[in-house]
N, C-alpha and C positions, 0 to 999 in steps of 0.2 A: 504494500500500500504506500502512495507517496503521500510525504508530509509533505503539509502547505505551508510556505515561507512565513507567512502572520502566526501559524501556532510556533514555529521555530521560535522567532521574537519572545514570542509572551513567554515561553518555556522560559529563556536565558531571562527574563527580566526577575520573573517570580524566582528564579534559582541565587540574582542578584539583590533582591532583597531580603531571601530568606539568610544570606550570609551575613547583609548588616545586620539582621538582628540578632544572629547570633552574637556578632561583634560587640553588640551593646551592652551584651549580656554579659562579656568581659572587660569592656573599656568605661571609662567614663565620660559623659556627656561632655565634649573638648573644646566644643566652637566659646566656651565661656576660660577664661584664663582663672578663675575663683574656685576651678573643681581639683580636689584634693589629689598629687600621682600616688594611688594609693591601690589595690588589689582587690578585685570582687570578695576574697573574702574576708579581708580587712575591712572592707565598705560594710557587708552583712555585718560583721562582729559592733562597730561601732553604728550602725542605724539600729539594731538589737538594744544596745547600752543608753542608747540616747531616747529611744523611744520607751525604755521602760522607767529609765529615771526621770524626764516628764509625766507619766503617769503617776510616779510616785508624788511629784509635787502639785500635778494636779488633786488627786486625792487630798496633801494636806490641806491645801488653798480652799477649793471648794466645798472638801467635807468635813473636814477639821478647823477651819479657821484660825492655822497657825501651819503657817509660811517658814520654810526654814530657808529659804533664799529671796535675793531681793527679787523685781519685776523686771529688773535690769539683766539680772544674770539666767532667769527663766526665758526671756527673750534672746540671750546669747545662746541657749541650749537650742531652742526653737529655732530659731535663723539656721545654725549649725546645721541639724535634722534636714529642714527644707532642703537647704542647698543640694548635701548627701542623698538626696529622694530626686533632686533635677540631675542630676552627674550621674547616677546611676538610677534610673528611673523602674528600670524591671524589679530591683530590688526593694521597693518601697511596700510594704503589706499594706491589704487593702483596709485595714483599722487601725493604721499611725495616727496617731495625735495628731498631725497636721490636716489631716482630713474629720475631726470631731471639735466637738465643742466641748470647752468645761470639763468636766473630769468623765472619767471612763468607767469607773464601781458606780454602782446603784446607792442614792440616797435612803433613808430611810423614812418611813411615816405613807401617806395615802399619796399615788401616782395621778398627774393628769394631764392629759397630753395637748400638747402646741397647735392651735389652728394650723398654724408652718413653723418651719423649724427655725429656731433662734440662734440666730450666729453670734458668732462675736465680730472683731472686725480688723483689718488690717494698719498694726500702727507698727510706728518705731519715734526712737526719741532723736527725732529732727524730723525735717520735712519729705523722706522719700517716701514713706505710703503716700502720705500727700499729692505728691509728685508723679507718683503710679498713677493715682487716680483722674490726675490732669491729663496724661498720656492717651488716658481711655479716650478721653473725650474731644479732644482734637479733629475729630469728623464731626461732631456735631458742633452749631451755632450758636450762639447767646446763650449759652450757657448760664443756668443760676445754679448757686448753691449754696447752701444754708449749712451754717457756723453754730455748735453750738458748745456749751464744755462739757468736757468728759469728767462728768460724777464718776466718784469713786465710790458706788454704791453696791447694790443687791439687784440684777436685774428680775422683775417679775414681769408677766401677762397676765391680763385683766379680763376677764369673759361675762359680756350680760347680757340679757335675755330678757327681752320685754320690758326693759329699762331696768333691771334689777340684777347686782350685781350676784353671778352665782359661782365663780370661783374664782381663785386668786393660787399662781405657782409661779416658782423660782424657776430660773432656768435648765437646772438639772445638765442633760446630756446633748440637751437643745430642742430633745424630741417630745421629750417629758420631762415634768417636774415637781417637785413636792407641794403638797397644799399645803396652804398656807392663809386660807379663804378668812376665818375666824379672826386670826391677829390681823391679817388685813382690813377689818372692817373698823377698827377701830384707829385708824392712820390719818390722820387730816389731811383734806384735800383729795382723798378718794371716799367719791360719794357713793351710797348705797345705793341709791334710786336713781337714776339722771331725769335732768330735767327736760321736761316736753318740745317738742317732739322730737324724738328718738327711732333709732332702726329698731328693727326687730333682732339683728344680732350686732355687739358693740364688743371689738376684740382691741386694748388696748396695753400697750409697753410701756415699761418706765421702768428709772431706777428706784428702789427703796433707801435713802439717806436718815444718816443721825443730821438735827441739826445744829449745829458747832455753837452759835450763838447761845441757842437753851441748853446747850449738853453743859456751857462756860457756868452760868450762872447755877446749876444742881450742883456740878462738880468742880474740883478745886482743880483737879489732872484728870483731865477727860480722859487722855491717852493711857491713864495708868488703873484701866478698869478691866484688865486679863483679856485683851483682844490689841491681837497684834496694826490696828489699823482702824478710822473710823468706817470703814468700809465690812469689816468683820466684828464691828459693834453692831451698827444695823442686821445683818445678817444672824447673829448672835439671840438678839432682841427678837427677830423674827421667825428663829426655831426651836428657842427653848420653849419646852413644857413649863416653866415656872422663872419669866423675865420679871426683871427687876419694874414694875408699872411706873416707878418715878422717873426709870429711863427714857421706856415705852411713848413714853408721850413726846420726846422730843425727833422721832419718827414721822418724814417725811415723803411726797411719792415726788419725783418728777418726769412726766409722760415725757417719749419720746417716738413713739410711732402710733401711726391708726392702721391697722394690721388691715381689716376688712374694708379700707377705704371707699371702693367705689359703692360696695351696699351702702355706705354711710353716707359718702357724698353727694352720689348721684354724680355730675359732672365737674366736680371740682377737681382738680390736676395739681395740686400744689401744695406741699408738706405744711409749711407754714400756714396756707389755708386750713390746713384741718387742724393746726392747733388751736386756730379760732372755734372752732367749732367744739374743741373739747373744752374751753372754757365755756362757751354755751350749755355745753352739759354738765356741769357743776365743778370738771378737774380744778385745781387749784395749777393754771398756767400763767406764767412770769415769760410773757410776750421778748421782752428786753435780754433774754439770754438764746434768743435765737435770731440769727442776723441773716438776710443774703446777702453773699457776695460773688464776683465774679472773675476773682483772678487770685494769682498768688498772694499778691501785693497787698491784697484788701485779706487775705488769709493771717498774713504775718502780723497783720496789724492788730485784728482781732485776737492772735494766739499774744503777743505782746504785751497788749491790755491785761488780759489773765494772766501772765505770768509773774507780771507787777503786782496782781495785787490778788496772789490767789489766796493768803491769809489772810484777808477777812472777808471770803468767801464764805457763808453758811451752811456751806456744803464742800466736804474735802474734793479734789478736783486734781487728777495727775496727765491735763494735756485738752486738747482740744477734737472737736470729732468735725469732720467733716462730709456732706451729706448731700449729693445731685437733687433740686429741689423736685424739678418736673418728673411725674408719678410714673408715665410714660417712659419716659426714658430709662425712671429706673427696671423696668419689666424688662425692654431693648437688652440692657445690658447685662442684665443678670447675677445670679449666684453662684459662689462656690460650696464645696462641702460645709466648710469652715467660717469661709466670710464673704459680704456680699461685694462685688462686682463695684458698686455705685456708691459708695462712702471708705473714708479710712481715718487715721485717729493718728496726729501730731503730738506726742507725749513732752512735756514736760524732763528739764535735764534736773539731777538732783542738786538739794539746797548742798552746803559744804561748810566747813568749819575746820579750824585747825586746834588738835590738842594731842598731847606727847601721851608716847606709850610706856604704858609701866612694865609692863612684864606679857611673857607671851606664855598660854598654857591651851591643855588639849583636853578637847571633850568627846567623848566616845557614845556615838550611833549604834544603832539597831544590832546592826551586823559586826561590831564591835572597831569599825574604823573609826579613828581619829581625827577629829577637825582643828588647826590649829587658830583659836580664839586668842587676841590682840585685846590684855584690859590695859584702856585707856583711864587720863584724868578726866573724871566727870564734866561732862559739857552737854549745853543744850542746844539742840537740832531739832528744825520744825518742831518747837513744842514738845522736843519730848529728851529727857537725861537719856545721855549714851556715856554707859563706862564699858560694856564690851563690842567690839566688834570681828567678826568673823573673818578669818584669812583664807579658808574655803581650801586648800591644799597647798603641797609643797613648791607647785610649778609657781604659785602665785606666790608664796614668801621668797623663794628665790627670782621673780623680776620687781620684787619690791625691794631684796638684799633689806630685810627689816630686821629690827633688835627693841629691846628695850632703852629709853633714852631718846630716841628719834621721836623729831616733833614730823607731824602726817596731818595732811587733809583728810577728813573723812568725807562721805557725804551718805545722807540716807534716800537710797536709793528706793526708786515706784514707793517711797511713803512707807518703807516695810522696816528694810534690816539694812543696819547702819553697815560700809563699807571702806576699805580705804583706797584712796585716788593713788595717791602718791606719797612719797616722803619728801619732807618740804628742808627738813635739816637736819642731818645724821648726828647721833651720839656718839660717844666715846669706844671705839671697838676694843675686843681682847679677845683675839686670837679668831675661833669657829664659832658661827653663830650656834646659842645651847639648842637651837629646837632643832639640828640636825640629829641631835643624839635622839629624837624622838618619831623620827619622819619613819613612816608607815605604810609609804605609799605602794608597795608590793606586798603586803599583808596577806599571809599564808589566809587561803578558804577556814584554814581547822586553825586558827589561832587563837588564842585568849577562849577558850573553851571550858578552863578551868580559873580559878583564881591563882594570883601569884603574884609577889609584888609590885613587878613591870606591868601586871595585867589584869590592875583591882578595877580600873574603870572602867574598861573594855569589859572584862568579865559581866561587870554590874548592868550595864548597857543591854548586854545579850540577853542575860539574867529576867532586865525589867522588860525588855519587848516580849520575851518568851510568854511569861505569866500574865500581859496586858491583856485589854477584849481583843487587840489586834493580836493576840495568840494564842494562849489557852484559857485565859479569861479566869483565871483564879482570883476568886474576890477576897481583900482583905491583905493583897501581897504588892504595895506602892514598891516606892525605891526607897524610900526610907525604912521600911519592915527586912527589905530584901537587904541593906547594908547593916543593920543589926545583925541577922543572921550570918551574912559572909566574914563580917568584923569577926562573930564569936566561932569560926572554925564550923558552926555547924550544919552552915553549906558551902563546899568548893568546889562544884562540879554541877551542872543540869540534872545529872541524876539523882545527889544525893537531895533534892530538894523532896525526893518523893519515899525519901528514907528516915522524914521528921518525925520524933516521939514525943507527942504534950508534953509530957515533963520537961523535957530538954528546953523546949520552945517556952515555957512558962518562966523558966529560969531567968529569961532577958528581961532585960530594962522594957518597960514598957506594954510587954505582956502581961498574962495572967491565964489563969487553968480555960477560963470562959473563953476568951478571943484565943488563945493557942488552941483550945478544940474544934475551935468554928475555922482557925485557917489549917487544923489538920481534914477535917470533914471537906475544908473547897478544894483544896488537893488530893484528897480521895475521889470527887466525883469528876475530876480533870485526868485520872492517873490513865482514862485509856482512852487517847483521843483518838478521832479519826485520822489514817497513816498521814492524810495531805494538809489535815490541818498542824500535827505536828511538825511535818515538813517546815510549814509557812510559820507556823512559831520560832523556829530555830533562826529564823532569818540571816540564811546564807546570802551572802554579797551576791549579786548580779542574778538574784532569782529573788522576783518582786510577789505581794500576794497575787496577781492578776496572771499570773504566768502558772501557780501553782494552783490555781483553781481551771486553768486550762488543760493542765496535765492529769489532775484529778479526773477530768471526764475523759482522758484519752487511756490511762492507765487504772486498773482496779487495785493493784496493789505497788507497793512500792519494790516490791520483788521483778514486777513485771518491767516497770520503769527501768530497775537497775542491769538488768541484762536485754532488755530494749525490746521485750513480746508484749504480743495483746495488743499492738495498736489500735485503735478501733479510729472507723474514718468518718469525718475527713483526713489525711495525714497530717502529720506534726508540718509546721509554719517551721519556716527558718530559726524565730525567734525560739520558739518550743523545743526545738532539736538542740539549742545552744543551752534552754534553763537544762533540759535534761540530761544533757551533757557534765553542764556543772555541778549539781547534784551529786552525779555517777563520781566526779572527782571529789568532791567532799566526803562522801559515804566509805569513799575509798582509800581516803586519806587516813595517817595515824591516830590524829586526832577524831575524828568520824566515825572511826572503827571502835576507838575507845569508849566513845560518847554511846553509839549502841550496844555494845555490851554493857554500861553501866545500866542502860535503860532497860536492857531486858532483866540484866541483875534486881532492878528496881520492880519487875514486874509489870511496867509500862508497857513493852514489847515480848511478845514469844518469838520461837523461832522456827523458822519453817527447813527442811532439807532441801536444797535444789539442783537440778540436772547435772548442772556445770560443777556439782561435787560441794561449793561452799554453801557456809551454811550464812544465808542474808536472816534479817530483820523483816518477821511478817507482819506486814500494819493493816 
């Protein structure tokens, strides 16, 4: 049969691009000079590392309302990720954090879901989101767009029905989010009923704010009420079971979108038009913080204004949002997963202050790694004493070359957690900086496993995550109960915790026969967890809970994990294949080994006989 010259063609063309994509799959995205020379599987191991340690800060930010890094260095993680996801694009999982909103675990309390889905938005701290978003629109003409500030608040949506307001949720995952309908009703400026004439369905956004002005006059330090930010004071106030109501009342709403616009408006086209219209229906809107403009120039000016005078704002505020007024256009241009198309957000650089460091010391995490903490002389930043500030690793003490004696800029970065810029005047050196003696940054899997001098606070760390809700949830065993115990000898090791005798335990300071039976009884009914939640108690480095509760559903046992059967599909993700990787090294390691035989000594764990002749850990 002869071939015809056009299939020839197409043959060789499709053969030529199925080879770039092979190529891709080993190269990285090149036409940009910003993409790492780095190896597909160097690219997997840190898009792996980078997308689960966002998740983790996601989680604290949004479910815990305590932030262990600034907004600054969250956004350096984030940027990072992106880029790694454009340079090698195959390798990006289809549930990175760059593709979700807000955190990725489930909140807790009654679920309800988003008219549409609620993004976040595209900033950075100067003007290129900004700048992106000018880029968009360069085909289109007369352009308007509407300036407003970015509250540093609680996003919620607003849903009412026949003018009467029926539920009220946080943003959650974007898709859904916590109710929160109750404490919302009682928020000034969000009305119960709206006023006449109204749609039949009325879907409305906004931030939730403390307001700064009455928060001043209740309190003497606002900032010094166990929330890292006024932004996680609202949110705080908004999800406890039992808020402080003298708080409560200085809770604010400020609307920022009418979701279901055209039911609402009928032919109104214009953002700012329909904030008219929510003050018509009772919102509490403040016309004068939303501006159009139409160029950069009128952008810097507006962001100038704020930055001048964003402390006596009544509402905390880290940047500016910027938003295509006309309705239309924003439909034209559209969404991404993460954030929309047609708005992005000019942040705010942080305030800064100079004061000398006394001494540099380390404080030990989950998974028992070391953060090297810079205490400073007391000084005040944005309203608030800073004597400690975090050095976040050793890469970063060593381009600072810091000591004690160095006077340092600090600045408190996105409003969060104080940083240092630079060093502005060196002290007196003698010889090796001391915190080299302490650096950690290759920290064995099975390290600090047990107590031991070098490894009272590490040990303690692992100790306190192990027995938190975030592990086995043993009630009655803080960090203070647990350093009594480690002080008196009477635990130095995870397993011997499940080896306590009331008598012994009544013996300490602070006890007595009653509470040492009550915390021997919550450690009896913890002593046989499930194999994955012990896993996720243990908190091994570079295996987060979100990965261990993935494995949980792929593996039955940790037997099966450990020599790598029983998958059950879909197959392990990239990211799955590296936690269970790491696992396998820890479980295997000295330390790992030891910690399971204590545990089974402990009678937490039995043990199963298996194929390959050893004998593992049945969970």
């Amino acid at each position: 049969m002869k071939i015809q010259p056009g299939i020839k063609v197409l043959s060789l063309t499709t053969v030529l691009l199925f080879l770039l994509i092979l190529l891709s799959i080993f190269q990285p995205f090149s036409s940009d000079a910003s993409c790492p020379d780095i190896s597909a599987n160097e690219a997997t191991r840190q898009i792996s590392a980078l997308s689960e340690e966002i998740r983790y800060h996601n989680h604290l930010y949004y479910e815990k309302n305590q932030p262990e890094i600034s907004d600054a260095d969250y956004d350096r993680l984030f940027a990072i990720l992106v880029n790694l996801e454009r340079c090698f694009p195959v390798l990006a999982d289809t549930d990175s954090p760059t593709k979700t909103v807000g955190k990725a675990v489930a909140e807790s309390g009654k679920r309800v879901e988003h008219a549409q889905p609620m993004l976040s938005l595209d900033s950075a701290t100067g003007p290129e989101a900004v700048d992106r978003l000018l880029k968009r629109l360069k085909k289109s003409s007369h352009v308007q767009l509407l300036v407003q500030p970015k509250i540093d608040g609680l996003p919620v949506e607003l849903k009412y029905i026949d003018g009467e307001l029926v539920s009220a949720a946080t943003r959650g995952d974007g898709h859904s989010g916590v109710d929160v309908t109750e404490r919302v009703r009682s928020i000034e400026g969000i009305p119960r009923r709206l006023a006449e004439p109204f749609p039949q369905l009325l879907v409305v956004r906004g931030e939730i704010y403390a307001d700064l002005h009455l928060l001043k006059k209740l309190v003497a330090q606002p900032l010094e009420l166990n929330y890292a930010t006024p932004r996680h004071l609202a949110a705080g106030l908004l999800k406890s079971e039992k808020p402080n109501p003298g708080l409560l009342v200085t809770l604010r709403f400020f609307p920022f979108q009418l979701v279901n616009s055209g039911t609402a408006a009928g032919t109104d086209n214009s953002d700012r038009e329909l904030l008219h219209l929510l003050l018509k229906w009772g919102f509490s809107v403040e016309l004068e913080y939303s501006r159009i403009v139409s160029d950069i120039s009128e952008i810097r000016e507006f962001y100038r204004q704020y930055l001048a005078k964003r402390d006596e704002q009544k509402f905390a505020m880290d940047g500016v949002v910027v938003k295509v007024d006309n309705l239309d256009l924003r439909k034209r241009l559209g969404e991404g997963t993460r954030a929309p198309f047609w708005a992005a957000a000019w942040k705010f650089p942080p305030e800064t202050v100079a004061t000398r460091i006394l001494k540099i010391k380390w404080v030990a995490g989950r998974t028992g790694r070391r953060t090297p903490v810079a205490e400073v002389a007391p000084v005040l930043l944005a309203g608030v004493t800073v004597s400690n500030v975090t050095l976040h690793n050793d890469d970063e003490l060593k381009r600072l070359d810091i000591a004690a004696g160095d006077l340092v800029k600090i600045a408190l970065v996105g409003d969060v957690i104080p940083q240092v810029v630079n060093v502005i005047e060196r002290g007196a050196r003698s010889g090796t900086s001391d915190w080299l003696a302490f650096s950690d940054q290759n920290l064995r899997l099975d390290a600090c496993l047990q107590d031991s001098p070098e490894c009272r606070q590490q040990f303690l760390a692992r100790l306190t995550h192990f027995t938190s809700k975030a592990g086995l949830n043993i009630a009655g065993l803080g960090r203070g109960q647990l350093q009594k115990l480690v002080d008196s000898g009477l635990v130095n090791d995870i397993s011997s915790l499940f080896r306590l005798r009331e008598d012994d335990v009544a013996r300490l300071s602070g006890f007595g026969h009653k509470s040492a039976r009550r915390l021997i009884k919550a450690i009896d009914s913890a002593s046989r967890p499930d194999s994955f939640r012990l896993v996720n108690a243990l908190g091994v480095a570079g295996v987060g809970p979100k990965s261990v509760t993935r494995l949980a559903q792929q593996f039955s046992t940790l037997d099966e994990l450990m020599e790598g059967r029983g998958v059950k599909h879909p197959p392990l993700s990239r990211r799955d294949k590296q936690a269970a990787k790491t696992l396998r090294s820890f479980f295997q390691s000295p330390g790992g080994l030891e910690l399971l035989a204590g545990l089974r000594e402990a009678g937490v764990l039995g043990t199963t006989p298996q194929s390959s002749g050893k004998v593992l850990p049945s969970l």
